[in-house]
C-alpha positions as CSV (number, residue, x, y, z in Angstrom):
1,X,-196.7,-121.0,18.9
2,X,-193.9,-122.9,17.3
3,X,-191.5,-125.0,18.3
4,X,-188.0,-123.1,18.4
5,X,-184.8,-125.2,17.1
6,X,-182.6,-121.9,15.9
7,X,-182.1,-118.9,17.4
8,X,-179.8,-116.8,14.9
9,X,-180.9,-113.5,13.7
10,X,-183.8,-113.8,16.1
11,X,-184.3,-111.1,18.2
12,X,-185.1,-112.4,21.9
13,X,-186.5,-110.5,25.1
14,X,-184.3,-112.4,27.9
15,X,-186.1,-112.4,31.6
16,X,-184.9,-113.3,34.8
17,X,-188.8,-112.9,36.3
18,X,-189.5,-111.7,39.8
19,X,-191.8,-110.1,41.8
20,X,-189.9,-107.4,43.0
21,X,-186.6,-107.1,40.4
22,X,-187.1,-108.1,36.7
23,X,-184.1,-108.4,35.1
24,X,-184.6,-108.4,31.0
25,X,-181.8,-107.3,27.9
26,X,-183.2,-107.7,24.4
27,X,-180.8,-110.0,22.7
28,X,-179.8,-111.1,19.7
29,X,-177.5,-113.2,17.6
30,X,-175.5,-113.3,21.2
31,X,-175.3,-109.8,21.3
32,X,-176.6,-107.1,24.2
33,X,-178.8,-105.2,22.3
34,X,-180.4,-102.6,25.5
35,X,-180.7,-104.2,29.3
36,X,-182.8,-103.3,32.3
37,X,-184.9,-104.1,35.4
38,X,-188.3,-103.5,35.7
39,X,-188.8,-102.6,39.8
40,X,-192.0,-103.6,40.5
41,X,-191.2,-103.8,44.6
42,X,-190.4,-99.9,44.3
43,X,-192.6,-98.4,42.3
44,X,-196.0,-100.1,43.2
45,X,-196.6,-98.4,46.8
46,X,-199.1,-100.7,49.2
47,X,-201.9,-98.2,49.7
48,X,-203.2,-98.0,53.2
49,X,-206.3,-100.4,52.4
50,X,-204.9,-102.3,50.2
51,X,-204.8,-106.1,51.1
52,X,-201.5,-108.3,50.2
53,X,-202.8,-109.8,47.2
54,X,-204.2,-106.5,45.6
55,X,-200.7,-105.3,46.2
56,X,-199.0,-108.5,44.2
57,X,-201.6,-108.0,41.9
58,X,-200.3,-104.4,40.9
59,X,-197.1,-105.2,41.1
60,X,-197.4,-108.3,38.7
61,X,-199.6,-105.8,36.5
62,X,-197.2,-103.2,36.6
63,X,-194.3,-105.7,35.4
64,X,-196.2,-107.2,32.8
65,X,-197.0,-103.9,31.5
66,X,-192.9,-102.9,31.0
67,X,-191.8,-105.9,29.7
68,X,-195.2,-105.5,26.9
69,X,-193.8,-102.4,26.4
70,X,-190.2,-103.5,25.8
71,X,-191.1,-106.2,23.0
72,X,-193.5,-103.5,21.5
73,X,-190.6,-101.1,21.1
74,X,-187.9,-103.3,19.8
75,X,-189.8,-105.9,18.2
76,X,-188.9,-108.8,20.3
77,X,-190.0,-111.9,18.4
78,X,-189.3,-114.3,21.1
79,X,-189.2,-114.8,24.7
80,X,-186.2,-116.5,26.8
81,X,-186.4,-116.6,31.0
82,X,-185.1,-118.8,33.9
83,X,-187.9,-120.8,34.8
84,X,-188.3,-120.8,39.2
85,X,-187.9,-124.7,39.7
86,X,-188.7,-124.4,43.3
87,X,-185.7,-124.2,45.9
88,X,-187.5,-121.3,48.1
89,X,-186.5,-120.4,51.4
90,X,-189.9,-120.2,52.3
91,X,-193.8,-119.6,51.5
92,X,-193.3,-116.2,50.6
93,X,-190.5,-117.0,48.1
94,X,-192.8,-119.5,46.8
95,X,-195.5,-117.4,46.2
96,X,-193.4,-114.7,44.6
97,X,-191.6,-117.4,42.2
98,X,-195.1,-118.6,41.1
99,X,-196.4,-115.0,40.5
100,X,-193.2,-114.4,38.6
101,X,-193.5,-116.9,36.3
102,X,-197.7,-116.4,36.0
103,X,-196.3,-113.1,34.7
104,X,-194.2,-114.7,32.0
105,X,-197.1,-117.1,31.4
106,X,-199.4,-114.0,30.3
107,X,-196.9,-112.4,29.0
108,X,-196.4,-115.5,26.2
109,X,-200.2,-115.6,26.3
110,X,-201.3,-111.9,25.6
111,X,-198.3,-110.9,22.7
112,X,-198.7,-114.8,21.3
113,X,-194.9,-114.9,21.4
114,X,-193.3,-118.0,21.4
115,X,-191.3,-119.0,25.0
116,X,-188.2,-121.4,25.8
117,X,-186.7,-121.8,29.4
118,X,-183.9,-122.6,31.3
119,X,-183.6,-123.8,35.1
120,X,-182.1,-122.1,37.8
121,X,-178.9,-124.7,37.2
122,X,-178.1,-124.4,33.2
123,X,-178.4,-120.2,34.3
124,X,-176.0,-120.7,36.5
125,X,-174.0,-123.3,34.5
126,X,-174.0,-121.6,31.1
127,X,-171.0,-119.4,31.5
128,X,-169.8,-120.2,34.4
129,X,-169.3,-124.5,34.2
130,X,-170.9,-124.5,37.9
131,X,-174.4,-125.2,38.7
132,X,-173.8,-124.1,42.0
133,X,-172.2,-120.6,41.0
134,X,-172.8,-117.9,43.3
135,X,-174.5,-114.5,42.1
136,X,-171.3,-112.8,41.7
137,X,-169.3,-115.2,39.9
138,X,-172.3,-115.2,37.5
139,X,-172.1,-111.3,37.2
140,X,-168.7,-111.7,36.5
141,X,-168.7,-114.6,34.0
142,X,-171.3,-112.5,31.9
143,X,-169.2,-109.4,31.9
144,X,-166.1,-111.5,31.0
145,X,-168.0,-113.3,28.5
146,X,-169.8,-109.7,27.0
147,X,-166.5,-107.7,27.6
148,X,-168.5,-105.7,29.9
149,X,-166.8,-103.3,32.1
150,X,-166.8,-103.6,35.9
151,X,-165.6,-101.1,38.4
152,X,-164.6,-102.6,41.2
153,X,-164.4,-99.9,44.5
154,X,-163.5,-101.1,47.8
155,X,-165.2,-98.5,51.2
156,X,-163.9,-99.7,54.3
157,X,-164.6,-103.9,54.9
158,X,-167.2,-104.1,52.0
159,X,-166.1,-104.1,47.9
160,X,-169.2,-102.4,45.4
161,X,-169.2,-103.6,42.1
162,X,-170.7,-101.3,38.6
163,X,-171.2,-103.1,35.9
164,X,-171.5,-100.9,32.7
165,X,-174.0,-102.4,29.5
166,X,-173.8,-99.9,27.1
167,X,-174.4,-96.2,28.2
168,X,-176.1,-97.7,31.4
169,X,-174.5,-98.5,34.5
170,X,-175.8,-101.0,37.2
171,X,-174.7,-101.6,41.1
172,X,-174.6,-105.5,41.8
173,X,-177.8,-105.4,43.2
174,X,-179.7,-104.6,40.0
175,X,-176.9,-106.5,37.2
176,X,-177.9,-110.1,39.3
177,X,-181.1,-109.4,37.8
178,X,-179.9,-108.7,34.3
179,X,-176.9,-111.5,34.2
180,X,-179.3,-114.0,35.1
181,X,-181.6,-112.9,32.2
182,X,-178.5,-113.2,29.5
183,X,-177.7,-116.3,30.6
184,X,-181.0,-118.0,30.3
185,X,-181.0,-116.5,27.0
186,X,-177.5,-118.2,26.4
187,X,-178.6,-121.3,28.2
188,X,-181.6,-121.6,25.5
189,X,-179.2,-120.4,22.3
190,X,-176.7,-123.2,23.4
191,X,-179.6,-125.6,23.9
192,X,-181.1,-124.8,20.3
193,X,-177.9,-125.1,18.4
194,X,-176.9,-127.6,16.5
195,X,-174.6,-130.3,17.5
């Protein structure tokens, strides 16, 4: 591996790493080039004997498997994610963020692909100028940003969201995912550029 100062032409597989929801869009030159999220929580059942940590295990396996997948088929020469920094509500968060990020970690390891990072903070800074932002003002600074449409419905006291990448469309549970993976791609392209 080899230490990454410019990011143009370069095409980038962009992760927001989870346990359950991957978010990841293959990027480059700032551009969406294909998004999506790799759901590990619903499609890895627990069997009925299966302990807890055979269960994480499949579902790390099963994510690391997609996203191997994804860089095979579009040639991804680089890997951008948020990097957990802690912050977890509790000791299952934890362990999920460290899984998540031991999946990035073999990832990197198994395709020899070089890695940069962002923390939770510049993800949530990048395109929005708050380090604090909430999910949805990220969702919505990314789609602004991208011109990306959004479909805003309102059903009775609650307002869904659909954000459209492409010829795919996502609900807001599924584009946090993916927003968060664009901007720690952005986060590392703005850290790499020169100034």
């Amino acid at each position: 591996m080899v230490r990454i100062t410019e990011l143009h032409n370069v095409k980038c597989l962009a992760i927001d790493p989870a346990l359950n929801n991957t978010g990841w869009a293959v990027m480059r030159n700032e551009v969406i080039l294909r998004t999506g999220v790799v759901a590990a929580g619903k499609n890895v059942k627990k069997g009925v004997d299966m302990s807890p940590a055979e269960h994480n295990f499949l579902k790390c396996l099963f994510t690391t498997t997609t996203l191997n997948r994804v860089i095979q088929e579009h040639d991804i020469k680089l890997i951008c994610f948020e990097l957990p920094t802690g912050g977890a509500k509790n000791a299952n968060a934890m362990k999920g963020m460290a899984l998540a990020t031991g999946i990035i970690a073999g990832l990197a390891a198994g395709t020899g692909l070089n890695v940069l990072w962002a923390t939770p903070k510049e993800v949530k800074a990048v395109l929005t100028g708050d380090k604090e932002a909430k999910k949805l003002d990220i969702m919505l600074a990314v789609a602004g940003h991208f011109s990306l449409p959004v479909k805003k419905v309102a059903s009775g006291k609650n307002t869904r969201y659909e954000f459209a990448v492409g010829t795919d469309s996502y609900g807001k549970g599924a584009f946090e995912h993916i927003a968060d993976a664009i901007c720690a791609y952005m986060a590392c392209v703005w850290r790499c550029a020169p100034h």
